[in-house]
LOSELO-577026 format. One record per residue (C-alpha): residue in one letter; x, y, z. Coordinates in steps of 0.2 Angstrom, whole numbers, plus 2048, in hexadecimal, padded with zeros to 3 digits. Layout:
BEGIN
AXYZ...
***
This chain:
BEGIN
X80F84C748X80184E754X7FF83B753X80F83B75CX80C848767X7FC84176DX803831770X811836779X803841784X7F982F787X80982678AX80F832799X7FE8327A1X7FE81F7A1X81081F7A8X80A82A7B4X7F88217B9X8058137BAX8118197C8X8008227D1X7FC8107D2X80B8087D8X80B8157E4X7FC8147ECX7FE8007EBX80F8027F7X80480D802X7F67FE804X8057F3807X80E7FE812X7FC80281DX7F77EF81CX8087E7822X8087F3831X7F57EF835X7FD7DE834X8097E183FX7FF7EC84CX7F47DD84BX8017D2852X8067DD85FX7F47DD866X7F47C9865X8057CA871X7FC7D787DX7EF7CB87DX7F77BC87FX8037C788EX7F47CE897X7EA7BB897X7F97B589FX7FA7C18ADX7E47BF8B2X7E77AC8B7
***
């Protein structure tokens, strides 16, 4: 019966290892796509102010 119990133990810590992961994986994404999109806005501002010095 501990057998069972154990596993069930390792079996919930990987589940929740798994999520922890997933979670933090849609944070990166989350962070990186608005770098992207901060990026971007820089290049326009850029591209806007370069336009206006000539």
């Amino acid at each position: 019966m501990q057998e069972v119990e154990y596993m069930t133990a390792v079996s919930q810590q990987s589940s929740a290892g798994t999520e922890e992961l997933l979670a933090t994986m849609e944070q990166y994404m989350t962070s990186n796509s608005k770098a992207q999109q901060l990026a971007a806005i820089a290049d326009t501002l850029r591209i806007a102010l370069a336009k206006f010095q000539y």
